[in-house]
VMD Tcl script that builds the backbone (N, CA, C; Angstrom):
set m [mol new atoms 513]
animate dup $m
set s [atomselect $m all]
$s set {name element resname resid chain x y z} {
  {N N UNK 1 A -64.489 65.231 42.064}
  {CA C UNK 1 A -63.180 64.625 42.182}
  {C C UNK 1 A -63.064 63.996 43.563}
  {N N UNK 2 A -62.478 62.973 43.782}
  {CA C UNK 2 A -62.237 62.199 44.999}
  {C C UNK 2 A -61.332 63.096 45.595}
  {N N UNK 3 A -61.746 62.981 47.374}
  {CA C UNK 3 A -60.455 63.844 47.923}
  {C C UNK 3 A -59.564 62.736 48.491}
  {N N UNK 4 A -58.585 63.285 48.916}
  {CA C UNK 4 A -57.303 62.322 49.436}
  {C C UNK 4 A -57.392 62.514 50.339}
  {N N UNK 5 A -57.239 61.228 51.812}
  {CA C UNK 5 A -56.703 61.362 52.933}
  {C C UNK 5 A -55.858 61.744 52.909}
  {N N UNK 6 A -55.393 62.424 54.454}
  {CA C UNK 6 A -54.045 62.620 54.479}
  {C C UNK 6 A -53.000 60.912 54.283}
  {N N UNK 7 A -53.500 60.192 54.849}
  {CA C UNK 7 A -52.433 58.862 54.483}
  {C C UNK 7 A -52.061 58.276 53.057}
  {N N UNK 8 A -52.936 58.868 52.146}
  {CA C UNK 8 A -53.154 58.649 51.076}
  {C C UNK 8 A -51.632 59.475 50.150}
  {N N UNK 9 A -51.397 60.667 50.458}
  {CA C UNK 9 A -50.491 61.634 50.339}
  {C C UNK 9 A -49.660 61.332 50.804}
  {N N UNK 10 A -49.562 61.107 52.202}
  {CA C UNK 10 A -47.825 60.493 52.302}
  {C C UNK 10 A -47.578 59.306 51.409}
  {N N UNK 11 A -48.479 57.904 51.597}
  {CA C UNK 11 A -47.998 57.014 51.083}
  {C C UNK 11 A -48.002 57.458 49.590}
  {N N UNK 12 A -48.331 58.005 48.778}
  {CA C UNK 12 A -48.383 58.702 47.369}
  {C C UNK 12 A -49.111 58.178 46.741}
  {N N UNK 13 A -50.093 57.163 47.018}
  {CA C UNK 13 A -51.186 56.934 45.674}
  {C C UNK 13 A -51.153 55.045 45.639}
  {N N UNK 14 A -51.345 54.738 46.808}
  {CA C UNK 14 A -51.251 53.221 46.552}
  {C C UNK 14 A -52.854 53.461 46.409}
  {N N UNK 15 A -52.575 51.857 45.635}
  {CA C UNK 15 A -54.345 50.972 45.614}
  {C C UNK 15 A -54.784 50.589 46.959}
  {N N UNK 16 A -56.264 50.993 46.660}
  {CA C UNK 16 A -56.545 50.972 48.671}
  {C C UNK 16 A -57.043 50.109 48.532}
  {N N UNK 17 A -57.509 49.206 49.763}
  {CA C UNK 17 A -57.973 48.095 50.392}
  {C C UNK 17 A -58.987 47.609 49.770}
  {N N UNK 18 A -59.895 48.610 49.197}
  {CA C UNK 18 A -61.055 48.352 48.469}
  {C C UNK 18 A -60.769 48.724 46.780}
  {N N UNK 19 A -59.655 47.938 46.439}
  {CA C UNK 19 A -59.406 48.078 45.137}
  {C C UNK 19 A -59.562 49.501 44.253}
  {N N UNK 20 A -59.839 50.605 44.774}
  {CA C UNK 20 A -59.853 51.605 44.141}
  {C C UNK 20 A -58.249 52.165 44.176}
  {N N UNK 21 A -57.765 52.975 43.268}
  {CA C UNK 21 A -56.305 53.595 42.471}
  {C C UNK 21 A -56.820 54.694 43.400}
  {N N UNK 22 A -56.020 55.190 43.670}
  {CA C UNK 22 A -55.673 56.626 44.667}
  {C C UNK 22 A -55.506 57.648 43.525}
  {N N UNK 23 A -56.011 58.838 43.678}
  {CA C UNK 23 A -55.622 59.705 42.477}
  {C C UNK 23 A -54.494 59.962 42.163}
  {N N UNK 24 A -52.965 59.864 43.015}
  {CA C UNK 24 A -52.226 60.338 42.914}
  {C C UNK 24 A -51.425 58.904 42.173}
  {N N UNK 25 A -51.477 57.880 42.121}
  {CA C UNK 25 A -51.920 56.305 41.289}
  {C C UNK 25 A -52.450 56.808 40.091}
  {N N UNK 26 A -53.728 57.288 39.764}
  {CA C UNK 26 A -54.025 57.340 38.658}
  {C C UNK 26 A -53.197 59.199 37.812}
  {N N UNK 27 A -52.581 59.558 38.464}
  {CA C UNK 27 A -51.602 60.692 38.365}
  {C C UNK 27 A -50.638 60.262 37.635}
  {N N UNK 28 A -50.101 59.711 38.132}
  {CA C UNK 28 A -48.720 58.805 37.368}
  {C C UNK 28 A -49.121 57.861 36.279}
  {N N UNK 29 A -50.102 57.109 36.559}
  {CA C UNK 29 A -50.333 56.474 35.156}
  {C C UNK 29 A -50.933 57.455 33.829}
  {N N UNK 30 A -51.194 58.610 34.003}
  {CA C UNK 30 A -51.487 59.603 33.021}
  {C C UNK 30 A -50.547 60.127 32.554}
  {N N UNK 31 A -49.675 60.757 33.595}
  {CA C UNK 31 A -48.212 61.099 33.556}
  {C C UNK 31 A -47.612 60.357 32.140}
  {N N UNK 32 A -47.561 59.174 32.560}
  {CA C UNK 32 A -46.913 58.030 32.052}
  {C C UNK 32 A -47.330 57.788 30.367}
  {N N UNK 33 A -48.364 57.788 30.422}
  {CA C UNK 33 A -49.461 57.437 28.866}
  {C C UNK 33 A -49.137 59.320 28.365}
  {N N UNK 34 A -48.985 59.916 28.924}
  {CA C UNK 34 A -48.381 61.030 28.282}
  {C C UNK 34 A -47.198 61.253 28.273}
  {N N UNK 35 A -45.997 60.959 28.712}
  {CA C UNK 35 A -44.898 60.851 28.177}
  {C C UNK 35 A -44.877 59.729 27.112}
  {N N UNK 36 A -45.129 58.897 27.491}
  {CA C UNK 36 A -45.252 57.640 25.985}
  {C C UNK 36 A -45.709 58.346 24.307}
  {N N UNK 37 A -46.760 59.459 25.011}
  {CA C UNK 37 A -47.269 59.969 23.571}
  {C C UNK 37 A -46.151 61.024 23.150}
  {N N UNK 38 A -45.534 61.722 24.278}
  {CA C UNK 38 A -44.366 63.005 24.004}
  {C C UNK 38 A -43.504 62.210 23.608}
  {N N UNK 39 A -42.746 60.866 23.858}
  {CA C UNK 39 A -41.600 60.715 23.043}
  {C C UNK 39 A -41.947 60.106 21.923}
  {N N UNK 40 A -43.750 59.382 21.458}
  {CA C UNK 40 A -42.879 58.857 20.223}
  {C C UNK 40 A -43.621 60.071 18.948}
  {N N UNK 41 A -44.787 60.917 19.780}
  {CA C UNK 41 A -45.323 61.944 18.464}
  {C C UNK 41 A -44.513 63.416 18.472}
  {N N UNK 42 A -43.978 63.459 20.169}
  {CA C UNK 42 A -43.394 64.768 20.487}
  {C C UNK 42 A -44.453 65.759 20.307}
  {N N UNK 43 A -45.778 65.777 20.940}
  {CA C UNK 43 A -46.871 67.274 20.958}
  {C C UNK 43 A -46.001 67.336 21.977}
  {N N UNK 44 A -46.852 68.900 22.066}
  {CA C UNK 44 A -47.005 70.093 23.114}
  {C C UNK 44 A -47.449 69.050 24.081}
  {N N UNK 45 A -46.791 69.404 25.833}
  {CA C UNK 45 A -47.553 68.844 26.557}
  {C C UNK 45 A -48.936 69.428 27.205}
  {N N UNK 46 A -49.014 70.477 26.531}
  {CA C UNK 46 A -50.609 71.157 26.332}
  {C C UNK 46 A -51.832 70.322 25.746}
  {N N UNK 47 A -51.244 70.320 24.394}
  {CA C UNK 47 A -52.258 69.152 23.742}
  {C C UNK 47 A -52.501 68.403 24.762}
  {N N UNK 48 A -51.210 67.079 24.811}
  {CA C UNK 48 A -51.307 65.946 25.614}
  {C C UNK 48 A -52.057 65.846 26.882}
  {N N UNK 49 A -51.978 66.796 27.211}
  {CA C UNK 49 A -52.539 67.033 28.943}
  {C C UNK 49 A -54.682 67.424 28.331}
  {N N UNK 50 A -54.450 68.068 27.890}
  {CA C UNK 50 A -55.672 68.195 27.087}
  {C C UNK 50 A -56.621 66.476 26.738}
  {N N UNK 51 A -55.548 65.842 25.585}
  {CA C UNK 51 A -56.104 64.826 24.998}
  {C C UNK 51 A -56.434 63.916 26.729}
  {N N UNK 52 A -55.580 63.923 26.842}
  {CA C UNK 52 A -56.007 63.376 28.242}
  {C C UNK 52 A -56.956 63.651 29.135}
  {N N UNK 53 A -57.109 64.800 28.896}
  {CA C UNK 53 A -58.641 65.227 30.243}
  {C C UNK 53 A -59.751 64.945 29.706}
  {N N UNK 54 A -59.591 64.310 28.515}
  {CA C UNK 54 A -61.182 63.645 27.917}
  {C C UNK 54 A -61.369 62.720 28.673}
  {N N UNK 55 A -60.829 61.688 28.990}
  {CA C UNK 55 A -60.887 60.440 29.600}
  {C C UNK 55 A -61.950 59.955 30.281}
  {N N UNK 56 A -62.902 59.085 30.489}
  {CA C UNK 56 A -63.642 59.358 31.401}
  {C C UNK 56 A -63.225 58.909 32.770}
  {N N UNK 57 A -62.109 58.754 32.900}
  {CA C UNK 57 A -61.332 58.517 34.252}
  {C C UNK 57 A -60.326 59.477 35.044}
  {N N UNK 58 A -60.371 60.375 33.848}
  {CA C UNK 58 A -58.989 61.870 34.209}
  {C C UNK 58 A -59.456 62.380 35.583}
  {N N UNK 59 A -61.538 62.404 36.106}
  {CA C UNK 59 A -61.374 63.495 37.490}
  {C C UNK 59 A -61.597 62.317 38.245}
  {N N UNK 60 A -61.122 61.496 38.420}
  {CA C UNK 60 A -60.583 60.746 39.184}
  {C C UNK 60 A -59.006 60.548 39.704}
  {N N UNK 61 A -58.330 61.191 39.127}
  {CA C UNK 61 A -56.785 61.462 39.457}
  {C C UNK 61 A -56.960 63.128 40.074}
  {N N UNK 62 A -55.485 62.725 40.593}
  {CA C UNK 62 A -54.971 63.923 41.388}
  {C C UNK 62 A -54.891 65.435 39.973}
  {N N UNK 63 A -55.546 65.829 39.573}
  {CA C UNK 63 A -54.963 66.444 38.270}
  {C C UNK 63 A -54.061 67.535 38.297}
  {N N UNK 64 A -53.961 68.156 39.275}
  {CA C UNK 64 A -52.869 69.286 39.806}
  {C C UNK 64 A -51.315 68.350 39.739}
  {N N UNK 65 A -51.302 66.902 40.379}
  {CA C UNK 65 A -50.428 66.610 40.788}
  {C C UNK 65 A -49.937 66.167 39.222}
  {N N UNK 66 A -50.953 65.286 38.599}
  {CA C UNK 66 A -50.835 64.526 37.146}
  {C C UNK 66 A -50.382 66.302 35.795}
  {N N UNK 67 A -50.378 67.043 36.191}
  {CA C UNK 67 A -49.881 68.547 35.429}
  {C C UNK 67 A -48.491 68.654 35.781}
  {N N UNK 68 A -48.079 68.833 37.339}
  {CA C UNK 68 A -47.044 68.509 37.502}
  {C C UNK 68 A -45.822 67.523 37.325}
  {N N UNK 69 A -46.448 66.222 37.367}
  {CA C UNK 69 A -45.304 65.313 36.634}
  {C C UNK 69 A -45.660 65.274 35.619}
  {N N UNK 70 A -46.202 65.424 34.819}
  {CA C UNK 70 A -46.035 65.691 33.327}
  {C C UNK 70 A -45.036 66.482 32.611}
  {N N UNK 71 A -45.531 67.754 33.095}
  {CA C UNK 71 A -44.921 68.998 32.540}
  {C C UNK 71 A -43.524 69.252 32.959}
  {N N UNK 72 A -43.765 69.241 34.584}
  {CA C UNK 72 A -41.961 68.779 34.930}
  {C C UNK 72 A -41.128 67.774 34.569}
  {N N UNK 73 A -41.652 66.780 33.831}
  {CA C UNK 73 A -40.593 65.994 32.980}
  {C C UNK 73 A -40.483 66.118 31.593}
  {N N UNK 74 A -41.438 66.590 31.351}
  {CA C UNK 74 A -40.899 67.082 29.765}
  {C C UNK 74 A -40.397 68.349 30.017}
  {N N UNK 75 A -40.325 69.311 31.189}
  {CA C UNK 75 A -39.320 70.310 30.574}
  {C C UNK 75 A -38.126 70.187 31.057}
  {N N UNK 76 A -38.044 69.083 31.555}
  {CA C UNK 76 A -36.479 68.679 32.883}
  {C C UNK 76 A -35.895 67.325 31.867}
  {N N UNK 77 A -36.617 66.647 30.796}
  {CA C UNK 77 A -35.747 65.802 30.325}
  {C C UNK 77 A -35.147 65.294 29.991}
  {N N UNK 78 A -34.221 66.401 29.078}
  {CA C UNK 78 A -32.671 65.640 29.103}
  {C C UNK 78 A -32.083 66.130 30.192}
  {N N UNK 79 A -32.001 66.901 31.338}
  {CA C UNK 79 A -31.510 66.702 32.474}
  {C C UNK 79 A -31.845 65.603 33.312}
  {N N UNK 80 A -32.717 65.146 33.470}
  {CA C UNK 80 A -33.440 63.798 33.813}
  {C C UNK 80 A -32.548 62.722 33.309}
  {N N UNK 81 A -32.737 62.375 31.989}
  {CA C UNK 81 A -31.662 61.239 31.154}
  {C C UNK 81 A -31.004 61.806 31.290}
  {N N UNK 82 A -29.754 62.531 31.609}
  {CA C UNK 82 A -28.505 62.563 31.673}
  {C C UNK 82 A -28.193 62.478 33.441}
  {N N UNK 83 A -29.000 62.353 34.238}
  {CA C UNK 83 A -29.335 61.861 35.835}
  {C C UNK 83 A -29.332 59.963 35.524}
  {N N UNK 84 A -30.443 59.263 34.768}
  {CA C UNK 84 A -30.267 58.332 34.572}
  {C C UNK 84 A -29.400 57.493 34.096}
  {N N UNK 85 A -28.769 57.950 32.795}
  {CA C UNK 85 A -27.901 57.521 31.780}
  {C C UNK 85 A -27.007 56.338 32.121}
  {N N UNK 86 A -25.926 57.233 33.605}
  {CA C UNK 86 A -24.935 56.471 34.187}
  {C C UNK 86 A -25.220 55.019 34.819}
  {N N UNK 87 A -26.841 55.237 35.483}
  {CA C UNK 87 A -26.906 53.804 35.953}
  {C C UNK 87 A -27.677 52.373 35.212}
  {N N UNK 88 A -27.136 52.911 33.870}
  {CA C UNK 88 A -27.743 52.017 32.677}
  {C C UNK 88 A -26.842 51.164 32.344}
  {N N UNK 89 A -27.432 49.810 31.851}
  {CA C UNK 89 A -26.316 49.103 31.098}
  {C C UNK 89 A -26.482 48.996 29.512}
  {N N UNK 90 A -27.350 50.447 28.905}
  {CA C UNK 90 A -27.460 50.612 27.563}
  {C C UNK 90 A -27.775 51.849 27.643}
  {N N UNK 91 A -27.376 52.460 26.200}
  {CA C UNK 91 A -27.869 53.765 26.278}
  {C C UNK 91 A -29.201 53.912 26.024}
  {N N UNK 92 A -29.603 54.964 26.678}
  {CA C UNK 92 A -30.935 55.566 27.230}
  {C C UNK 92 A -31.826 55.564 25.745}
  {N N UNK 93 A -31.058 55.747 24.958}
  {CA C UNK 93 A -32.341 55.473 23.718}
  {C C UNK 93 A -32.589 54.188 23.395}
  {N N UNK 94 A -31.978 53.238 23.289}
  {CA C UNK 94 A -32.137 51.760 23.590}
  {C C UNK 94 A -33.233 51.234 24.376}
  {N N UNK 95 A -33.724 52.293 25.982}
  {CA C UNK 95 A -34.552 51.376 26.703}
  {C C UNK 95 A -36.041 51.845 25.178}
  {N N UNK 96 A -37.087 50.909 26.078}
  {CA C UNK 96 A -38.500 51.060 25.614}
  {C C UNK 96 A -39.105 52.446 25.847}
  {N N UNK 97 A -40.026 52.776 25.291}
  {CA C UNK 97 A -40.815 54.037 25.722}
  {C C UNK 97 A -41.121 53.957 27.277}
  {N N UNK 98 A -41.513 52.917 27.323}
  {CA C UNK 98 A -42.000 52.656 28.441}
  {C C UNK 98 A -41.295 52.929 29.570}
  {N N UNK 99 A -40.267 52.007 29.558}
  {CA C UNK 99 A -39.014 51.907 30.432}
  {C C UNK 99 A -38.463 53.625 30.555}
  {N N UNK 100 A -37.817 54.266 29.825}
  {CA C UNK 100 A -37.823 55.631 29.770}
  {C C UNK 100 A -38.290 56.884 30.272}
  {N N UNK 101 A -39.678 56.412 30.351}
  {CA C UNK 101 A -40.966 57.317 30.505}
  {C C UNK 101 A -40.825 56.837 32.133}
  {N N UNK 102 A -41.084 56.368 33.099}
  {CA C UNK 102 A -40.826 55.643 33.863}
  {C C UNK 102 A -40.024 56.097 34.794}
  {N N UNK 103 A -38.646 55.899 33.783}
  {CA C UNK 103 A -37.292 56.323 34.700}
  {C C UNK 103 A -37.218 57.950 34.824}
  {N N UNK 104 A -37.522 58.175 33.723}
  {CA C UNK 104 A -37.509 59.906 33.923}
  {C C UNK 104 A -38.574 60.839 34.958}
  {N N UNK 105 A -39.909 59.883 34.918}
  {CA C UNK 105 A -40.680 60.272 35.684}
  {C C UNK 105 A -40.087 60.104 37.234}
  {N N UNK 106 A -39.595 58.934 37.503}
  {CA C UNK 106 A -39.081 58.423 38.781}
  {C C UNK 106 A -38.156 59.187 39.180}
  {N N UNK 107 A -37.438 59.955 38.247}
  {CA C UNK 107 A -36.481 60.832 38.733}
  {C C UNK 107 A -36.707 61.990 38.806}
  {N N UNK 108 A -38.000 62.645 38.082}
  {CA C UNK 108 A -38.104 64.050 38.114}
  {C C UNK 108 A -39.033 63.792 40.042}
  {N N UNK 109 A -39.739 63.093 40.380}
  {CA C UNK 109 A -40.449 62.933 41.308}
  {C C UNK 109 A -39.425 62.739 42.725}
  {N N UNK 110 A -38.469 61.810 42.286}
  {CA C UNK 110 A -37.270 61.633 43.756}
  {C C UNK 110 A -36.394 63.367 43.798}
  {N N UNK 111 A -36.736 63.582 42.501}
  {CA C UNK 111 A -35.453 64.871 42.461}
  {C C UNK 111 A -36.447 65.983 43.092}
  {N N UNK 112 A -37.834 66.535 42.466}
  {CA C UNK 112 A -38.404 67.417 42.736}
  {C C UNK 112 A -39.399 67.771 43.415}
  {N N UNK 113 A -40.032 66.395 43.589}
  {CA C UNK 113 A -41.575 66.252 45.427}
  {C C UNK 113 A -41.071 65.486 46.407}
  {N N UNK 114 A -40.224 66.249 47.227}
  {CA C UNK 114 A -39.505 65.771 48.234}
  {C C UNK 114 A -40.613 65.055 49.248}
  {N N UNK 115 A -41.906 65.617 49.153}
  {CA C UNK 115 A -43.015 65.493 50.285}
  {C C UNK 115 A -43.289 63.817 50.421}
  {N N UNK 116 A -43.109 63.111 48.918}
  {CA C UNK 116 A -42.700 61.748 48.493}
  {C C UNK 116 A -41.995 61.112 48.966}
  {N N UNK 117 A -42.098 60.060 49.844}
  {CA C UNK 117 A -41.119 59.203 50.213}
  {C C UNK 117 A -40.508 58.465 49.122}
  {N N UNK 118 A -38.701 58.273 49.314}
  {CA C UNK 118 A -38.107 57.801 47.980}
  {C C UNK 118 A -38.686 56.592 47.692}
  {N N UNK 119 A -39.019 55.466 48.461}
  {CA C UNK 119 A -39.648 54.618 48.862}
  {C C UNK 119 A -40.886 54.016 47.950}
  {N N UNK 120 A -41.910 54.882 48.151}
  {CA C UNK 120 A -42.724 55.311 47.552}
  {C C UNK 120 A -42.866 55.724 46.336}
  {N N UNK 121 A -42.069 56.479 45.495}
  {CA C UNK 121 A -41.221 56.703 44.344}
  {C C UNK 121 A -40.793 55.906 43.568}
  {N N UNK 122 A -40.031 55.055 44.256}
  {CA C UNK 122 A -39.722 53.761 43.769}
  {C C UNK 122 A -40.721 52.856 43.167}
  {N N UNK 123 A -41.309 52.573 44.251}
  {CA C UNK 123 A -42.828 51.957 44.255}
  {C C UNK 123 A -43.434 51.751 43.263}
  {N N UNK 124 A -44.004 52.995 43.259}
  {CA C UNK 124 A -45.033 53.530 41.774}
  {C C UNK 124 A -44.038 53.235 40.675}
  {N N UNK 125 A -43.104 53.533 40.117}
  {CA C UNK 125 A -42.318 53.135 39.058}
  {C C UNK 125 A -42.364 51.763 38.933}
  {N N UNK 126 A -41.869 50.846 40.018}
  {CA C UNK 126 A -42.319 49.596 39.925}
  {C C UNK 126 A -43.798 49.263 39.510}
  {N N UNK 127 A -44.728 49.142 39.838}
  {CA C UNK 127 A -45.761 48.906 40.174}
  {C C UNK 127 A -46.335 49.270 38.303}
  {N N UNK 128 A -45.918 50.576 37.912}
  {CA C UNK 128 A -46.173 51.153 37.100}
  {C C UNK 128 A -45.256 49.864 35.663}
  {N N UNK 129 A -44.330 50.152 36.031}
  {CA C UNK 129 A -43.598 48.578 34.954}
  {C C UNK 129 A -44.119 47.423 34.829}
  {N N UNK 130 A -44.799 46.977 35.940}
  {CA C UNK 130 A -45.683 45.924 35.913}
  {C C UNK 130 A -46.558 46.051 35.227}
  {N N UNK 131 A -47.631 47.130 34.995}
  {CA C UNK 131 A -48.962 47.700 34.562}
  {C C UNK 131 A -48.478 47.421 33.277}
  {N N UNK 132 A -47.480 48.209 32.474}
  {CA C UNK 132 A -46.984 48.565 31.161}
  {C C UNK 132 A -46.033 48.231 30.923}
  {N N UNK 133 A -45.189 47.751 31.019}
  {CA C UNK 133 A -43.630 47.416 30.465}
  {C C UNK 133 A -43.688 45.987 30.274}
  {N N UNK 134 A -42.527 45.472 29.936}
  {CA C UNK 134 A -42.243 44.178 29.243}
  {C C UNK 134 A -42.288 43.514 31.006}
  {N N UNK 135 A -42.086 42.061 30.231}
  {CA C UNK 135 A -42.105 40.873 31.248}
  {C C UNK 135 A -41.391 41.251 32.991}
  {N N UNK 136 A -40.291 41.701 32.669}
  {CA C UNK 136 A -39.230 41.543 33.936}
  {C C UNK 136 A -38.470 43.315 33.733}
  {N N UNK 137 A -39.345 44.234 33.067}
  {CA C UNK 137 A -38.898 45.641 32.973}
  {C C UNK 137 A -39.200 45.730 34.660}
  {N N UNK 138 A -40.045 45.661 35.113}
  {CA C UNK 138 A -39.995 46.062 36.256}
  {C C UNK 138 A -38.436 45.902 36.997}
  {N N UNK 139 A -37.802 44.959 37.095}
  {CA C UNK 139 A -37.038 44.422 38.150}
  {C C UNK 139 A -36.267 45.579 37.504}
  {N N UNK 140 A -35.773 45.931 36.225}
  {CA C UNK 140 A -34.944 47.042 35.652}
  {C C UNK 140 A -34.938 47.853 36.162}
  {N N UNK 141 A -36.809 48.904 35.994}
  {CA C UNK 141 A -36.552 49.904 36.647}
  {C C UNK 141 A -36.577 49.724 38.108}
  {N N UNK 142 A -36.588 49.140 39.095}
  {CA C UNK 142 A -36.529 48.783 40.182}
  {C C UNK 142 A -35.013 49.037 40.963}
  {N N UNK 143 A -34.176 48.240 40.248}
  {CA C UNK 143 A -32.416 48.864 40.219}
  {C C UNK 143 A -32.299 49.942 39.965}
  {N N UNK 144 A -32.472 50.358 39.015}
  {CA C UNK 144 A -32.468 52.163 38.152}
  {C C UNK 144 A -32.845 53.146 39.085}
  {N N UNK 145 A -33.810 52.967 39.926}
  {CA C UNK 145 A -34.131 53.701 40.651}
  {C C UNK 145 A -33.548 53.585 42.018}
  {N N UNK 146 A -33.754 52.889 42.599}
  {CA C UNK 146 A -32.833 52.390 43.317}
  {C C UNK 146 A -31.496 53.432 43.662}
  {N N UNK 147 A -30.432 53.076 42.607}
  {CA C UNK 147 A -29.364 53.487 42.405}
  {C C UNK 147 A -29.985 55.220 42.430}
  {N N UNK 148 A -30.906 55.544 41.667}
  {CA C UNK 148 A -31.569 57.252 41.762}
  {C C UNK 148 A -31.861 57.574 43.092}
  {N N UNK 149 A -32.189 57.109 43.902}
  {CA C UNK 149 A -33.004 57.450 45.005}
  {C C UNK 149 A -31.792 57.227 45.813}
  {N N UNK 150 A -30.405 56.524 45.991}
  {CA C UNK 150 A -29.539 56.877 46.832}
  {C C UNK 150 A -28.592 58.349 46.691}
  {N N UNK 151 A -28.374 58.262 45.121}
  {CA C UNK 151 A -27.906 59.344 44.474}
  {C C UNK 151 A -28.878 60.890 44.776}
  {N N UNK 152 A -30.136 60.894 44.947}
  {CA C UNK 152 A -30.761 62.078 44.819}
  {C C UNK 152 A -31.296 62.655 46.031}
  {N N UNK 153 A -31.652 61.254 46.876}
  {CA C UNK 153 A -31.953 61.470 48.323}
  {C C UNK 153 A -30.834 60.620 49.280}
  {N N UNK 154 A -29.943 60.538 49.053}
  {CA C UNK 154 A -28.797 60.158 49.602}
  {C C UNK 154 A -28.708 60.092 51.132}
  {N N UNK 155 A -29.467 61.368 52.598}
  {CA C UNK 155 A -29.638 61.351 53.561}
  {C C UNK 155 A -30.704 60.461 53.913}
  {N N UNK 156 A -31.940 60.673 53.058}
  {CA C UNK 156 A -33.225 59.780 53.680}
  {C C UNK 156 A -33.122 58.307 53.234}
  {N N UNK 157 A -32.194 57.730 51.985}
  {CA C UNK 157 A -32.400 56.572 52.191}
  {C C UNK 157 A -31.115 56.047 52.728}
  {N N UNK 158 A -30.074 56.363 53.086}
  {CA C UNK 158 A -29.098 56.090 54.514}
  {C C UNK 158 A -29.869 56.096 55.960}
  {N N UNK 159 A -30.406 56.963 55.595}
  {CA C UNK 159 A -31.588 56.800 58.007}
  {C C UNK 159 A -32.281 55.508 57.665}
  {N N UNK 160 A -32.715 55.655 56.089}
  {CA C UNK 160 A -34.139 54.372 56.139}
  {C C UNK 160 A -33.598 53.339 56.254}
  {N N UNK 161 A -32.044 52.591 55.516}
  {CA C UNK 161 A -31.411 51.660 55.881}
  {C C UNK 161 A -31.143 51.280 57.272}
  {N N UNK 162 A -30.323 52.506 57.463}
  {CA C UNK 162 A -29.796 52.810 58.933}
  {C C UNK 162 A -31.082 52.331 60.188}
  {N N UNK 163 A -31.968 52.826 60.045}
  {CA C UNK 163 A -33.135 52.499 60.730}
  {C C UNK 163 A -33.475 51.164 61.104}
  {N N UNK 164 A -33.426 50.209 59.225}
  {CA C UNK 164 A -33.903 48.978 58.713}
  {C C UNK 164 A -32.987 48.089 59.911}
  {N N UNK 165 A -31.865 47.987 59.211}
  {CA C UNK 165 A -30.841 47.725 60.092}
  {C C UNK 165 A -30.993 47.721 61.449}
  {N N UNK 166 A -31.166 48.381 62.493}
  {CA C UNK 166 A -31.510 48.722 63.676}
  {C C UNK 166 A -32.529 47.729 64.230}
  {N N UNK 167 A -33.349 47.692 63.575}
  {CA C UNK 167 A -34.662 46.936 63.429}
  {C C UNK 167 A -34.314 45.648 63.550}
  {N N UNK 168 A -33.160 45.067 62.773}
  {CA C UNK 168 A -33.110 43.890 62.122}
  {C C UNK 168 A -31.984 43.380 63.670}
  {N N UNK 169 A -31.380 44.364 64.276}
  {CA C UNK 169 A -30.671 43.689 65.316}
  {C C UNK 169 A -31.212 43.646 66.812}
  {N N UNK 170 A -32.301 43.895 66.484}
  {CA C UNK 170 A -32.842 44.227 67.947}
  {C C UNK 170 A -33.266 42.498 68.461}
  {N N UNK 171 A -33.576 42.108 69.579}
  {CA C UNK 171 A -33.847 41.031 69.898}
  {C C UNK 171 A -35.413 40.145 69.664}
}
mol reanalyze $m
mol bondsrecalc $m
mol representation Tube
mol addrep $m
């Protein structure tokens, strides 16, 4: 299994310089292809996590981390969608699998690995809509989260503005 820098971990799993997916990148996109399979067959996320470690790409992800957002969003998810719900302009069964899978992940991750910059969080959800979602889903979940990440981390992304800002008046 690839190990992670430490820079690799804060920033959470970007694509590095030399085009390789960071495990914690290929974490979330497993994550992801397994919630897609939990909402539309509904297995065990045992199976799923299983069917998945066939892959010939699975020990290349973070797999401790890719267990954790898995499992913590399927057992947190209608608390999750009912976190999302409000900053929708349809109800939550309306979005795509995709879109869904996504937002819930984005929120179990801003709500529950604080070690994650919201930032970062964001990020990958984006990045991740691009990969899989429709044309302009990204820009969706991009707002969605957004609106999550003030709501859930409310202190760190007020300093990060606050900061931005600062930045932006200096000479």
């Amino acid at each position: 299994m690839e190990a992670q820098t430490k820079d690799e971990a804060v920033e959470g799993g970007k694509t590095r310089r030399d085009g390789r997916k960071s495990g914690r990148r290929r974490a979330r996109e497993l994550a992801l292809q397994g919630l897609y399979q939990w909402q539309l067959a509904r297995k065990d996320a045992v199976i799923i996590a299983a069917e998945l470690a066939e892959r010939d790409d699975f020990g290349k992800a973070d797999t401790a981390y890719f267990r954790t957002l898995l499992n913590g969003t399927i057992e947190n998810a209608q608390r999750l969608q009912a976190r999302i719900a409000p900053h929708l302009d349809r109800r939550i069964e309306e979005l795509s699998p995709i879109e869904r899978g996504l937002l819930m992940l984005g929120a179990y991750e801003l709500e529950s690995e604080l070690e994650v910059p919201y930032r970062v969080a964001i990020n990958e959800a984006v990045e991740l809509a691009k990969l899989y979602g429709g044309t302009d889903g990204y820009k969706f979940v991009n707002g969605v989260m957004d609106k999550l990440a003030f709501e859930l981390r409310e202190i760190e992304v007020t300093a990060a503005r606050g900061a931005a800002g600062a930045k932006e008046r200096r000479p």
